[in-house]
PDBQT receptor file of N, H, CA, C and O in Angstrom, charges set to zero:
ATOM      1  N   UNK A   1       0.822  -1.198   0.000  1.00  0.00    +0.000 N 
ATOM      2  CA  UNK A   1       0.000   0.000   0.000  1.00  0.00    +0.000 C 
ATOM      3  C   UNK A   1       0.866   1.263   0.000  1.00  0.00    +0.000 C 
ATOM      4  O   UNK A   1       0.680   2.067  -0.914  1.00  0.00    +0.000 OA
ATOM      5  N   UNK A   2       1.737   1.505   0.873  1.00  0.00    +0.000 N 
ATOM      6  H   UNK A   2       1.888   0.852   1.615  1.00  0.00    +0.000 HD
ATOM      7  CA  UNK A   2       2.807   2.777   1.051  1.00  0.00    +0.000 C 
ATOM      8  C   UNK A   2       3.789   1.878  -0.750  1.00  0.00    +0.000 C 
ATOM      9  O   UNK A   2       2.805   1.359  -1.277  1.00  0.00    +0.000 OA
ATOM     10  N   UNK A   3       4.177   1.773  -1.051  1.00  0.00    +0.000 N 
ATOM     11  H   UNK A   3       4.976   2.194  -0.624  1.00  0.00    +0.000 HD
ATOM     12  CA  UNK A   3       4.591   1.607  -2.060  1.00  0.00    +0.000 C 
ATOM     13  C   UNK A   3       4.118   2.300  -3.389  1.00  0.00    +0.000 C 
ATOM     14  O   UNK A   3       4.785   3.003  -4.148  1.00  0.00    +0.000 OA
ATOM     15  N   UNK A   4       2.665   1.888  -3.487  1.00  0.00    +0.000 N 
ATOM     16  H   UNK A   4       2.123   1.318  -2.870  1.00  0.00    +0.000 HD
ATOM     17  CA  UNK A   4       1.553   2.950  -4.335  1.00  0.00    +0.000 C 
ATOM     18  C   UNK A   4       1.584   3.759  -4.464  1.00  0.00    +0.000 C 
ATOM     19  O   UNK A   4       1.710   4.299  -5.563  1.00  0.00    +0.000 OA
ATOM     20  N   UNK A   5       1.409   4.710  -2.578  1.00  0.00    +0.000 N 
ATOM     21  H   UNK A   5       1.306   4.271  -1.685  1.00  0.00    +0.000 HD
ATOM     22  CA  UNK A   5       1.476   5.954  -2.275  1.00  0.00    +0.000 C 
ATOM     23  C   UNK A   5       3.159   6.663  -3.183  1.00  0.00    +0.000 C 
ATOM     24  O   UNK A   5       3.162   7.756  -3.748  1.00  0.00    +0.000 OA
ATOM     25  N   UNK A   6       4.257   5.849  -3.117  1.00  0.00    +0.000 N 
ATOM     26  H   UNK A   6       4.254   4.960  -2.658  1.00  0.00    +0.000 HD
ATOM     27  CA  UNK A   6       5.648   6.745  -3.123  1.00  0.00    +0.000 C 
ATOM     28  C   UNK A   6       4.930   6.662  -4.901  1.00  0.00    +0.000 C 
ATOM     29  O   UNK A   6       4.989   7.829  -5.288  1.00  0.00    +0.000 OA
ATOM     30  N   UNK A   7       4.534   6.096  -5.643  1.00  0.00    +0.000 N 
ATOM     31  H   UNK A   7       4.487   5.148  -5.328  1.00  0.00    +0.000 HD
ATOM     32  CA  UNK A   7       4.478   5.821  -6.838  1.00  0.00    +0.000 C 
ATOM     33  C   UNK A   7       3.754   6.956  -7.297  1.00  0.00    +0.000 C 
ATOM     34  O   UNK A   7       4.205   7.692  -8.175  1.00  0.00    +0.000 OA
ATOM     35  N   UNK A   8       2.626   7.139  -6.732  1.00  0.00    +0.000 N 
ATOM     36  H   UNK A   8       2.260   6.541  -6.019  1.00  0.00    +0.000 HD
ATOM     37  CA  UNK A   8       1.742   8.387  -6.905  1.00  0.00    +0.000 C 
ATOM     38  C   UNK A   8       2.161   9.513  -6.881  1.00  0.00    +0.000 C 
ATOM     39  O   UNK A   8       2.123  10.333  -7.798  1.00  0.00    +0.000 OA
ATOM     40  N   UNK A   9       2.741   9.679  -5.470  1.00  0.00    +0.000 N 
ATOM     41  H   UNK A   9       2.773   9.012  -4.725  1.00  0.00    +0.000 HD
ATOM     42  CA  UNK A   9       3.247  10.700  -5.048  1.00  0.00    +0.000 C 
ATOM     43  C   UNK A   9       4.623  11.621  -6.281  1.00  0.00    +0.000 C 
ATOM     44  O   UNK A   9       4.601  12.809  -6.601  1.00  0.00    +0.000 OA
ATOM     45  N   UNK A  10       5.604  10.614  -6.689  1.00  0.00    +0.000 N 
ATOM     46  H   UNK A  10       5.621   9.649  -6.429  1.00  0.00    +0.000 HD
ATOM     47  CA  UNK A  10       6.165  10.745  -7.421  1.00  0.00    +0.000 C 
ATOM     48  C   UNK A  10       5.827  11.213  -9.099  1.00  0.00    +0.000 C 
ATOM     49  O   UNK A  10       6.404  11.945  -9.903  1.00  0.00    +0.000 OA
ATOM     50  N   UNK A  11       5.049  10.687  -9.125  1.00  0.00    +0.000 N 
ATOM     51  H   UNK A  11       4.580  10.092  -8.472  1.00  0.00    +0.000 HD
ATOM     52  CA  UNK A  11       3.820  10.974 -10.782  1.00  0.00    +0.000 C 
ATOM     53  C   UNK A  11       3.910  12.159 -10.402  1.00  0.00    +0.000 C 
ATOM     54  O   UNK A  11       4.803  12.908 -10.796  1.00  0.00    +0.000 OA
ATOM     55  N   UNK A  12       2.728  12.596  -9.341  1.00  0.00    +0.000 N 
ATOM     56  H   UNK A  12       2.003  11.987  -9.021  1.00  0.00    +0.000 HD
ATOM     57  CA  UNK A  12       2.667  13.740  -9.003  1.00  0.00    +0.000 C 
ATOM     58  C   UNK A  12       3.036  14.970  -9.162  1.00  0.00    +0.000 C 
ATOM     59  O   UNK A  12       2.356  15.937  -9.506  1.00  0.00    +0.000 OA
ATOM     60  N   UNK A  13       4.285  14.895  -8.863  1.00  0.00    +0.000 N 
ATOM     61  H   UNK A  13       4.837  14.110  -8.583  1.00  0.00    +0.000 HD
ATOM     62  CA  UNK A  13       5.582  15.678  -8.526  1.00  0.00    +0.000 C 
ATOM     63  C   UNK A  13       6.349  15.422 -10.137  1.00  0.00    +0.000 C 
ATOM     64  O   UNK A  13       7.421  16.025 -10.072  1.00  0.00    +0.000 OA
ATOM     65  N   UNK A  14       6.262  15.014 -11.011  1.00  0.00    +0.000 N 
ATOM     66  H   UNK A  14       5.392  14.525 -11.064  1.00  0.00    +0.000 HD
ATOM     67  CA  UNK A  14       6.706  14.526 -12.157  1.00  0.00    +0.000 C 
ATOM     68  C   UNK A  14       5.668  15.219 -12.986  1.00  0.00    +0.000 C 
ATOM     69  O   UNK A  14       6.180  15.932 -13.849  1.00  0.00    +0.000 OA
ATOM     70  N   UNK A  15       4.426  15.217 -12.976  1.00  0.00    +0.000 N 
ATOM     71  H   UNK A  15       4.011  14.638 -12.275  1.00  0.00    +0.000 HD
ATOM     72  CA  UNK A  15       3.789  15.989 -14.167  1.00  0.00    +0.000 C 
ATOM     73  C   UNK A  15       3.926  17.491 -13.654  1.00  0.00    +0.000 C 
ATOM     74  O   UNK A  15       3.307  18.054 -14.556  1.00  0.00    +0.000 OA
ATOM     75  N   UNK A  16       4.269  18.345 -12.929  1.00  0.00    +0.000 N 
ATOM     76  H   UNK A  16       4.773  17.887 -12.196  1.00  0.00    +0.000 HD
ATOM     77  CA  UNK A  16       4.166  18.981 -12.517  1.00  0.00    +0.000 C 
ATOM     78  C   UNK A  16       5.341  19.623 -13.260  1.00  0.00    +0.000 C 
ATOM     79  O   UNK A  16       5.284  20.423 -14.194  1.00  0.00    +0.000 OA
ATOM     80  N   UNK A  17       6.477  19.081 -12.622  1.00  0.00    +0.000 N 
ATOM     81  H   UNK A  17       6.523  18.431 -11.863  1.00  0.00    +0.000 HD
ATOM     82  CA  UNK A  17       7.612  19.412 -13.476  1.00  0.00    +0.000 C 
ATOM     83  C   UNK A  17       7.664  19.420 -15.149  1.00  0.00    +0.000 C 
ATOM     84  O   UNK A  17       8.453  20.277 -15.547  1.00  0.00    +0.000 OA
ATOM     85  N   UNK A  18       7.130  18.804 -16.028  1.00  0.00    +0.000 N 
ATOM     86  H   UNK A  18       6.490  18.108 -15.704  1.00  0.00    +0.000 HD
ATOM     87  CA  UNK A  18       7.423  18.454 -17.525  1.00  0.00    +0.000 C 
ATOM     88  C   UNK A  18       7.166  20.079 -17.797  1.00  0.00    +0.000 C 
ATOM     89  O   UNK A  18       8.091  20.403 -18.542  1.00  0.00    +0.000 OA
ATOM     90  N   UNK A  19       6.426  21.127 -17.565  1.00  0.00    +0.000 N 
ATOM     91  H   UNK A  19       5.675  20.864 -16.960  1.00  0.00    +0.000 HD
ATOM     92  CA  UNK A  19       6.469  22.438 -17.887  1.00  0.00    +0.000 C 
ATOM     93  C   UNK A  19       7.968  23.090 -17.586  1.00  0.00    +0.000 C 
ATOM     94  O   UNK A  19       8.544  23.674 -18.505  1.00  0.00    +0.000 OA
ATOM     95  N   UNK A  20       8.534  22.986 -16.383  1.00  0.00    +0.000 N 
ATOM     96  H   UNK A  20       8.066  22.512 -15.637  1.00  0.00    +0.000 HD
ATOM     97  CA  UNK A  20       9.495  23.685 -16.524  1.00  0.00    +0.000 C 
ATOM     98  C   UNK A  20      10.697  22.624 -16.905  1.00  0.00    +0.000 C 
ATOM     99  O   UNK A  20      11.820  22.944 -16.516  1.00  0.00    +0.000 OA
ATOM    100  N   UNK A  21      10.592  21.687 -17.455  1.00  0.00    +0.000 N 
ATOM    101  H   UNK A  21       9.679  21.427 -17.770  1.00  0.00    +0.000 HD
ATOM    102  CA  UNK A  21      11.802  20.769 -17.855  1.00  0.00    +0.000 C 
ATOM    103  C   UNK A  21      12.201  21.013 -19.379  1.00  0.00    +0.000 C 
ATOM    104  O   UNK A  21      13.268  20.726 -19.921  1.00  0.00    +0.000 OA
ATOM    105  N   UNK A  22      10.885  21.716 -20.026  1.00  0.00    +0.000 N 
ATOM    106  H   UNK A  22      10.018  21.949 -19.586  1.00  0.00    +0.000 HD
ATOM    107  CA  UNK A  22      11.174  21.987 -21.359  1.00  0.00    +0.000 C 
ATOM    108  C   UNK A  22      12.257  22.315 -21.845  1.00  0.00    +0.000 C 
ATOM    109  O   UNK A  22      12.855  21.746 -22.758  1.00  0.00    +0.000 OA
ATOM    110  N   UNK A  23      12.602  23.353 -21.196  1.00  0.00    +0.000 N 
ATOM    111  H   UNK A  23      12.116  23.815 -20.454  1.00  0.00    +0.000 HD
ATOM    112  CA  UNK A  23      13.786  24.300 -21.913  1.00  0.00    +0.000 C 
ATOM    113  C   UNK A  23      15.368  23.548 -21.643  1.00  0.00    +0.000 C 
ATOM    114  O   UNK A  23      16.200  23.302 -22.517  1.00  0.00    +0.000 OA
ATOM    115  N   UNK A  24      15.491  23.262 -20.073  1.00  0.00    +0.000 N 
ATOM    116  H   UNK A  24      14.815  23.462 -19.364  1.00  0.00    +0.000 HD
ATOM    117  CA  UNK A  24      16.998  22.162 -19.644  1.00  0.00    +0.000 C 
ATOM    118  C   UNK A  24      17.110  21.328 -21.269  1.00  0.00    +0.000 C 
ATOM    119  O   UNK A  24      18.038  21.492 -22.061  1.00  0.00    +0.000 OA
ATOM    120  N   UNK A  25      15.470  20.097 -21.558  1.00  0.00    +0.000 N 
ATOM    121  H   UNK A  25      14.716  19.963 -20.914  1.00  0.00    +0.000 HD
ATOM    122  CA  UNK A  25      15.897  19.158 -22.447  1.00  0.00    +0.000 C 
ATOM    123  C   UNK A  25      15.941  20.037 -23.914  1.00  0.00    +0.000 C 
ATOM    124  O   UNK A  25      16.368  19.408 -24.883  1.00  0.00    +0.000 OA
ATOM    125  N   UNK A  26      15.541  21.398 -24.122  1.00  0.00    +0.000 N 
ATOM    126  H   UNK A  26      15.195  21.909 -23.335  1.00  0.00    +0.000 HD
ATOM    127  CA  UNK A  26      15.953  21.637 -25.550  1.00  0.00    +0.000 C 
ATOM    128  C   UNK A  26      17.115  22.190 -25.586  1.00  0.00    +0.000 C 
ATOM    129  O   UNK A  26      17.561  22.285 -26.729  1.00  0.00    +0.000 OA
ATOM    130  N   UNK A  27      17.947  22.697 -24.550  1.00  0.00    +0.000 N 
ATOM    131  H   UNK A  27      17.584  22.620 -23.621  1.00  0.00    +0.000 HD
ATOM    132  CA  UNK A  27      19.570  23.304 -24.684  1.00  0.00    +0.000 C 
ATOM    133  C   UNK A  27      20.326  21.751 -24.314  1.00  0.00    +0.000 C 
ATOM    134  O   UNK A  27      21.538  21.740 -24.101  1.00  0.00    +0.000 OA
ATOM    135  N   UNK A  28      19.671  20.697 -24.267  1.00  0.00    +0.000 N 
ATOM    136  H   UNK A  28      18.686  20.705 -24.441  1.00  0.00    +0.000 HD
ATOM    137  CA  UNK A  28      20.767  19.719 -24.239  1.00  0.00    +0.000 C 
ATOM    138  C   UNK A  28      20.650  19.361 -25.726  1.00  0.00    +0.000 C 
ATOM    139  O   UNK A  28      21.509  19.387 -26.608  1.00  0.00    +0.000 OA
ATOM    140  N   UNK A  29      19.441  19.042 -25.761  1.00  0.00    +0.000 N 
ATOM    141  H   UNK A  29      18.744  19.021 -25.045  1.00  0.00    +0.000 HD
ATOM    142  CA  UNK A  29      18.892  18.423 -27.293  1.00  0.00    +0.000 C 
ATOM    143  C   UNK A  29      20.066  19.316 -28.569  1.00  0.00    +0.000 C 
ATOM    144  O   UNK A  29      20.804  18.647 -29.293  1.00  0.00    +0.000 OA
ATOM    145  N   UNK A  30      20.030  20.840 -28.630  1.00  0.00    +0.000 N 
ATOM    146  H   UNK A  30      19.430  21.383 -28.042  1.00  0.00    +0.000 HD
ATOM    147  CA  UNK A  30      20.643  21.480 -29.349  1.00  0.00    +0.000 C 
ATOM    148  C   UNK A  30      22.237  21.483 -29.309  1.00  0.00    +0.000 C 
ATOM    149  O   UNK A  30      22.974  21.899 -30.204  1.00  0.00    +0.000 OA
ATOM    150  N   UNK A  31      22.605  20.953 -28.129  1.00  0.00    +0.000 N 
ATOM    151  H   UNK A  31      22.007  20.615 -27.402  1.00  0.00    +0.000 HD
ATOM    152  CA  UNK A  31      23.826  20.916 -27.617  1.00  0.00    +0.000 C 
ATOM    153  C   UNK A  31      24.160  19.618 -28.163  1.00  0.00    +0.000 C 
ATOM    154  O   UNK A  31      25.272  19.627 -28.691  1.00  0.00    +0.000 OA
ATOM    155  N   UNK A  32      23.595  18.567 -28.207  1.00  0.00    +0.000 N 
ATOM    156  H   UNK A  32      22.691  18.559 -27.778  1.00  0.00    +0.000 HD
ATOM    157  CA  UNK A  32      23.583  16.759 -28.803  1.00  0.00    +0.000 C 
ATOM    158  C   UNK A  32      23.694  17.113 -30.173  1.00  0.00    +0.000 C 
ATOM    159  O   UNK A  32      24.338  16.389 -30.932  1.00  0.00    +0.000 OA
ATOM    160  N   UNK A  33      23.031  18.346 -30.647  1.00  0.00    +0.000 N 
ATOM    161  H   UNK A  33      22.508  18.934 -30.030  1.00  0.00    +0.000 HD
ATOM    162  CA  UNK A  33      23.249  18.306 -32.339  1.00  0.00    +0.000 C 
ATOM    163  C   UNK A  33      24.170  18.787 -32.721  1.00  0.00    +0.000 C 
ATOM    164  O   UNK A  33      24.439  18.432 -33.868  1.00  0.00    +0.000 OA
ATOM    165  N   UNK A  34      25.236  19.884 -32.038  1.00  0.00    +0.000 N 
ATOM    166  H   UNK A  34      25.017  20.173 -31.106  1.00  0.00    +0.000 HD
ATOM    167  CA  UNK A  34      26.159  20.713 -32.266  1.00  0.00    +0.000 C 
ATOM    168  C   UNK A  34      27.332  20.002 -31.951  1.00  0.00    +0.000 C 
ATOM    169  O   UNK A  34      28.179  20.297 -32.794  1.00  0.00    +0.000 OA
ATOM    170  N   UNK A  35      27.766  19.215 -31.142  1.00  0.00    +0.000 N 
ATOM    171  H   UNK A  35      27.078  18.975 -30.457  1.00  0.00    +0.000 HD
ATOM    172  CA  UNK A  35      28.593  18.208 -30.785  1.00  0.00    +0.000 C 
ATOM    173  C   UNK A  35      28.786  16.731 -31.460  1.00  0.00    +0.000 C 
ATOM    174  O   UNK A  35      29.818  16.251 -31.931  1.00  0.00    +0.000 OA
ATOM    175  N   UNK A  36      27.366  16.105 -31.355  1.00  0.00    +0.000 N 
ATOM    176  H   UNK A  36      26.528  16.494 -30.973  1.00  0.00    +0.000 HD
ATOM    177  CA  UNK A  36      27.580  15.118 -31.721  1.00  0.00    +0.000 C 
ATOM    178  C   UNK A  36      26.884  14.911 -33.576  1.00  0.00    +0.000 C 
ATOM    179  O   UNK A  36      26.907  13.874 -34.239  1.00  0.00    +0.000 OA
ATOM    180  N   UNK A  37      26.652  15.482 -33.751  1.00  0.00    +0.000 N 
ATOM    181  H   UNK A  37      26.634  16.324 -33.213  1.00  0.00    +0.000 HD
ATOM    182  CA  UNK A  37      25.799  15.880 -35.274  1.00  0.00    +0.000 C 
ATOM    183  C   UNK A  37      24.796  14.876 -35.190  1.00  0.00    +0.000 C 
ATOM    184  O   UNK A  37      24.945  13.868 -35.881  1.00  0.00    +0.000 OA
ATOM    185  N   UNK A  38      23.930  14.971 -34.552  1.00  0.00    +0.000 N 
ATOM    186  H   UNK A  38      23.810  15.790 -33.991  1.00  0.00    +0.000 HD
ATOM    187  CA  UNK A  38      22.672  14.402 -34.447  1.00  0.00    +0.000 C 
ATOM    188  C   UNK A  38      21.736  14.826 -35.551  1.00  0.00    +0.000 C 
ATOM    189  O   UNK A  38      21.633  16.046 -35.675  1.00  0.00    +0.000 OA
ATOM    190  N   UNK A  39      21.175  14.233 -36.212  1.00  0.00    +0.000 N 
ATOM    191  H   UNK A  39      21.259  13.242 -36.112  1.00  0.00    +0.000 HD
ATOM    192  CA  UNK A  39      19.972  14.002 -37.423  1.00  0.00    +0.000 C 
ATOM    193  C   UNK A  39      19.003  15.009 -37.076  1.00  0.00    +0.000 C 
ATOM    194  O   UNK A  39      18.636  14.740 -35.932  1.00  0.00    +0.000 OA
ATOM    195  N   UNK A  40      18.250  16.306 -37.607  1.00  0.00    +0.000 N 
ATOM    196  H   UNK A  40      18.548  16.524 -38.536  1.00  0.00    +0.000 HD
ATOM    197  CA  UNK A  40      17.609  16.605 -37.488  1.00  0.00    +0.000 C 
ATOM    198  C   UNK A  40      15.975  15.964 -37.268  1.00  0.00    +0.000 C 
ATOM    199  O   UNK A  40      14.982  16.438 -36.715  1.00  0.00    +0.000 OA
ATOM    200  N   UNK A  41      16.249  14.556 -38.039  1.00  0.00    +0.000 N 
ATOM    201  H   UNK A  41      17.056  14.170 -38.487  1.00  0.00    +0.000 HD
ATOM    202  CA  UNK A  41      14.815  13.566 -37.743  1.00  0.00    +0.000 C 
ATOM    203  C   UNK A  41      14.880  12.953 -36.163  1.00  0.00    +0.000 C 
ATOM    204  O   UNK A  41      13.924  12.415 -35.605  1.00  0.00    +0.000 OA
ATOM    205  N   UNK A  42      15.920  13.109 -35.701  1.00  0.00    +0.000 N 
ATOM    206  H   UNK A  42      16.697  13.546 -36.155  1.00  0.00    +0.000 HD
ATOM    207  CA  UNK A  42      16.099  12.739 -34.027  1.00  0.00    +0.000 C 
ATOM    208  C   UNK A  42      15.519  14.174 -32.590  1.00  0.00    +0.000 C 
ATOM    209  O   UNK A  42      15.259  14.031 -31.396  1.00  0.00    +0.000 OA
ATOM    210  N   UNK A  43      15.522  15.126 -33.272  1.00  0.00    +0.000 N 
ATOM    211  H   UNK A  43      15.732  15.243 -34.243  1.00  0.00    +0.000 HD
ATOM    212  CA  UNK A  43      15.312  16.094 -32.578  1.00  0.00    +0.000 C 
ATOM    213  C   UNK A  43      14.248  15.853 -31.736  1.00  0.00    +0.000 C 
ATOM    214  O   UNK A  43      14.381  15.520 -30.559  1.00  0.00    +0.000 OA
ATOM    215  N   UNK A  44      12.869  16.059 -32.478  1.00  0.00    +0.000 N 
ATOM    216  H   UNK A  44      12.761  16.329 -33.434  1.00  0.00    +0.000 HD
ATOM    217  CA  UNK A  44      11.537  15.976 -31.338  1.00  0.00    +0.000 C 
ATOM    218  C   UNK A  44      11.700  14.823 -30.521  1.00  0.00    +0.000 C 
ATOM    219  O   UNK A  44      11.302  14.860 -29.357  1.00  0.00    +0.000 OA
ATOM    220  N   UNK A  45      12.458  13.383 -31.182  1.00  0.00    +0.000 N 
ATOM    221  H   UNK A  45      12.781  13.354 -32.128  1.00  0.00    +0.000 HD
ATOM    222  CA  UNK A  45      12.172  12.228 -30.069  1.00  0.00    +0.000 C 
ATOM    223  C   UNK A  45      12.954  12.459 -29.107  1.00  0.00    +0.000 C 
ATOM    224  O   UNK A  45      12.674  11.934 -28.029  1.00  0.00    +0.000 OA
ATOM    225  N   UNK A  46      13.980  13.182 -29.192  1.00  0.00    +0.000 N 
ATOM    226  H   UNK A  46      14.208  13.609 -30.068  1.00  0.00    +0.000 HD
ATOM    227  CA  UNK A  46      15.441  13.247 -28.409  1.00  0.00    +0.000 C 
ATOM    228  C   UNK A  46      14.883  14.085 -27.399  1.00  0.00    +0.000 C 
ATOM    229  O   UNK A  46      15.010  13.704 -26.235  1.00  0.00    +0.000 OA
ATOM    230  N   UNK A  47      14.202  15.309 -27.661  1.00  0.00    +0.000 N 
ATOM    231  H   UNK A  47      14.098  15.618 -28.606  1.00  0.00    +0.000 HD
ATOM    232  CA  UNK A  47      14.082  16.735 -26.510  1.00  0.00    +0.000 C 
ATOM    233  C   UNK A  47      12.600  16.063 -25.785  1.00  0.00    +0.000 C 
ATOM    234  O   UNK A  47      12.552  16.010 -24.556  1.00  0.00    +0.000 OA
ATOM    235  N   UNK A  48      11.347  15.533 -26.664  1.00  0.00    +0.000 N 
ATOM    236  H   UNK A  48      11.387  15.576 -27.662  1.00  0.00    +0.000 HD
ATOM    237  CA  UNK A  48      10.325  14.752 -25.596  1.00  0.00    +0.000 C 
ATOM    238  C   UNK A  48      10.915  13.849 -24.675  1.00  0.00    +0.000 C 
ATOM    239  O   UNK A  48      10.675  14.109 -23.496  1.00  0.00    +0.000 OA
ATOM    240  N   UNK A  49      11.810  12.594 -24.959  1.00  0.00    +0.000 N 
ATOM    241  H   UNK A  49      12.005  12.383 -25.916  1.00  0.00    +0.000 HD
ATOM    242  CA  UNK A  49      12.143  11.540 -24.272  1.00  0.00    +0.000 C 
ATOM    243  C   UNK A  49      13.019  12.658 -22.606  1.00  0.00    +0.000 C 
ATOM    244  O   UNK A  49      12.807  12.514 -21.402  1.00  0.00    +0.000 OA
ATOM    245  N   UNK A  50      13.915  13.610 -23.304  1.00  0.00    +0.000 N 
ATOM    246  H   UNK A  50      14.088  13.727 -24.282  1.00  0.00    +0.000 HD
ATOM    247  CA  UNK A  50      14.731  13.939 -22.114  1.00  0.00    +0.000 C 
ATOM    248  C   UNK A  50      14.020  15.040 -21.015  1.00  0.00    +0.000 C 
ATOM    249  O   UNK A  50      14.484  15.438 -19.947  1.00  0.00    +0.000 OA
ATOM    250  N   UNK A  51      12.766  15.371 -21.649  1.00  0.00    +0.000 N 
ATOM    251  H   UNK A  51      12.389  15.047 -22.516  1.00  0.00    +0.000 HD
ATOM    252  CA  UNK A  51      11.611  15.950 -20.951  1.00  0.00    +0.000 C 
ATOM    253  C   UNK A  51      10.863  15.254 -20.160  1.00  0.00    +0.000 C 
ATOM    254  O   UNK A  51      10.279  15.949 -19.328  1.00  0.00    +0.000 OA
ATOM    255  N   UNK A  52      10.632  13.994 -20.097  1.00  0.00    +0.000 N 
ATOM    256  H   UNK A  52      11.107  13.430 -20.773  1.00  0.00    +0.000 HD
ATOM    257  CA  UNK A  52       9.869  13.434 -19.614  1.00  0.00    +0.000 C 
ATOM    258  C   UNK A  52      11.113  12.474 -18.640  1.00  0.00    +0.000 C 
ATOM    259  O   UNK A  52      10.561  11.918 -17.691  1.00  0.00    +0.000 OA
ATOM    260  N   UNK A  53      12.393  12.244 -18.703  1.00  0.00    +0.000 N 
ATOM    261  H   UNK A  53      12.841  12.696 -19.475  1.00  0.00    +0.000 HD
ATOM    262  CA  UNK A  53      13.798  11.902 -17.963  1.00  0.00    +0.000 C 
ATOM    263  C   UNK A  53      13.674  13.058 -16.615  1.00  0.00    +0.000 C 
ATOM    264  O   UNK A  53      13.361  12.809 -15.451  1.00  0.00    +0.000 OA
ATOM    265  N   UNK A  54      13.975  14.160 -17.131  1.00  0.00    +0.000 N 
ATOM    266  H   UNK A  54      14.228  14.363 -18.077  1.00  0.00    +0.000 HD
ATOM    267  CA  UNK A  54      13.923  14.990 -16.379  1.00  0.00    +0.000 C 
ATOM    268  C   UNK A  54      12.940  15.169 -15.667  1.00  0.00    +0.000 C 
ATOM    269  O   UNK A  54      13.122  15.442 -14.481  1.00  0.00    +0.000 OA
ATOM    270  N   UNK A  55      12.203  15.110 -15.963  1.00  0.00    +0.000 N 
ATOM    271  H   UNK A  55      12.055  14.887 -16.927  1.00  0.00    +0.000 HD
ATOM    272  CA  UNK A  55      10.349  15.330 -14.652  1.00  0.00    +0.000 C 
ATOM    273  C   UNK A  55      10.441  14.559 -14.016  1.00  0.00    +0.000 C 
ATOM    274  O   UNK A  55      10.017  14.659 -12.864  1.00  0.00    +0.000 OA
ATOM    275  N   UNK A  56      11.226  13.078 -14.617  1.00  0.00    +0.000 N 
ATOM    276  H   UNK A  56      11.569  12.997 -15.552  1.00  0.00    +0.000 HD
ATOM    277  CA  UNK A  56      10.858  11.676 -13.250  1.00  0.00    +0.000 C 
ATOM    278  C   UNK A  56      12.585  11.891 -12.513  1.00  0.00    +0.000 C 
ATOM    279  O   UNK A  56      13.218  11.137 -11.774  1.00  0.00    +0.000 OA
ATOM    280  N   UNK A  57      12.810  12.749 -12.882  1.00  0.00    +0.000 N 
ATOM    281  H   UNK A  57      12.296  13.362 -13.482  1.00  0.00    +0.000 HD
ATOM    282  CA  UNK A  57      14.626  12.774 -12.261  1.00  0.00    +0.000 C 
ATOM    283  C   UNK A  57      13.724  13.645 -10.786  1.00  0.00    +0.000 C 
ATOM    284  O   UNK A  57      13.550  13.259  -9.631  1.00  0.00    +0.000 OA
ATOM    285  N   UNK A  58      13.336  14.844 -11.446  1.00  0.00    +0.000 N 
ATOM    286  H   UNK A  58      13.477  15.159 -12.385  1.00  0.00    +0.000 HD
ATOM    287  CA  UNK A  58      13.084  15.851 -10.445  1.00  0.00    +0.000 C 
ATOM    288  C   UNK A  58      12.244  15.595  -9.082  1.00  0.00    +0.000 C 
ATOM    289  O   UNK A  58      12.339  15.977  -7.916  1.00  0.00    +0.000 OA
ATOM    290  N   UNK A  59      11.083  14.474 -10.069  1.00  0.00    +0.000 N 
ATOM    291  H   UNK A  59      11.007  14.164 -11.017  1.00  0.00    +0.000 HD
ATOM    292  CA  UNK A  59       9.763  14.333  -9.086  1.00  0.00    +0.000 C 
ATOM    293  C   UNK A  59      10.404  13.440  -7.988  1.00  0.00    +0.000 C 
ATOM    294  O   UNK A  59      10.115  13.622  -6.805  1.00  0.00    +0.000 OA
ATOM    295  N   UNK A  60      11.560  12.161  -8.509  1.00  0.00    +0.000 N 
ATOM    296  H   UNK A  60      11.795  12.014  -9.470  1.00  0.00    +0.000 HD
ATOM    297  CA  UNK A  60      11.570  11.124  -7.662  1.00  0.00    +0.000 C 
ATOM    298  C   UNK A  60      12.653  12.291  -6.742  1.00  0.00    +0.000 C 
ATOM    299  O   UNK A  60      12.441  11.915  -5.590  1.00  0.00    +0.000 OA
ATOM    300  N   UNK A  61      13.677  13.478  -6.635  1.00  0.00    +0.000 N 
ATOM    301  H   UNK A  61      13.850  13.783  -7.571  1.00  0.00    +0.000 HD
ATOM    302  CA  UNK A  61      14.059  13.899  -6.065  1.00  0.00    +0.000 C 
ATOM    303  C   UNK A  61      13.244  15.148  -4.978  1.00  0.00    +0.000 C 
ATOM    304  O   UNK A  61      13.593  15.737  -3.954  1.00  0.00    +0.000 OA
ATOM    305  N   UNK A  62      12.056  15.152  -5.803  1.00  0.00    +0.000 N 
ATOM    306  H   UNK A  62      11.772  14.674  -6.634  1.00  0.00    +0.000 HD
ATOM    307  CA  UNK A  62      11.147  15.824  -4.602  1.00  0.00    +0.000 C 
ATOM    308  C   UNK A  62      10.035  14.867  -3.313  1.00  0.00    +0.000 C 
ATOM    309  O   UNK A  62       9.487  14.986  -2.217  1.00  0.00    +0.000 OA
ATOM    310  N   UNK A  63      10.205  14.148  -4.182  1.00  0.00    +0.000 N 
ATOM    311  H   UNK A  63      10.651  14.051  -5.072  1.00  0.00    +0.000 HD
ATOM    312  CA  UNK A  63       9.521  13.098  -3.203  1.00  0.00    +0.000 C 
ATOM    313  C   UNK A  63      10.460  12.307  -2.235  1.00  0.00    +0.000 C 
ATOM    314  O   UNK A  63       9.912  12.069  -1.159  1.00  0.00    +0.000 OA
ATOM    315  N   UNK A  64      11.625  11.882  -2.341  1.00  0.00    +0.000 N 
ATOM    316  H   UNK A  64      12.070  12.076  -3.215  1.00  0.00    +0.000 HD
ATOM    317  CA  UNK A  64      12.462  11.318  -1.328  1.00  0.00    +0.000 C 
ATOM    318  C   UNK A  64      13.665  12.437  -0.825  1.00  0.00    +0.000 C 
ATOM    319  O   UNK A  64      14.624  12.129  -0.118  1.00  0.00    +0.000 OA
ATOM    320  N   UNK A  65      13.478  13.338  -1.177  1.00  0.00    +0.000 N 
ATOM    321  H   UNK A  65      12.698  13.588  -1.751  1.00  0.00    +0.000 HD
ATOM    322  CA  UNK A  65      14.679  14.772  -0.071  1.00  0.00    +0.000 C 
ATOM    323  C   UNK A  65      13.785  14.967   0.627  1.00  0.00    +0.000 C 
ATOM    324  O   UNK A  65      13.887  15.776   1.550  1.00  0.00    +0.000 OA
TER     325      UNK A  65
């Protein structure tokens, strides 16, 4: 049951964040293309996937600090 709760809790705290995670994953995303010459057809999957990394990075760090 408390297991659920950290699961929830964490979602939580994770959708919350994907608004301000935008911008971190598009200066990495642009930074992955300038360095590593990443495909312009990689862009949107690259900056969504590290948007949605980042919200569960943040949430699981707001929920267990």
């Amino acid at each position: 049951m408390m297991n659920d709760m950290n699961i929830a809790l964490t979602l939580v705290f994770s959708v919350v964040m994907l608004l301000f995670m935008i911008y971190p994953a598009m200066v990495v995303t642009e930074w992955l293309e300038e360095k590593m010459g990443m495909d312009e057809k990689w862009h949107n999957p690259v900056m969504l996937s590290l948007v949605v990394l980042f919200s569960l990075l943040i949430g699981l760090f707001l929920r267990f600090a």
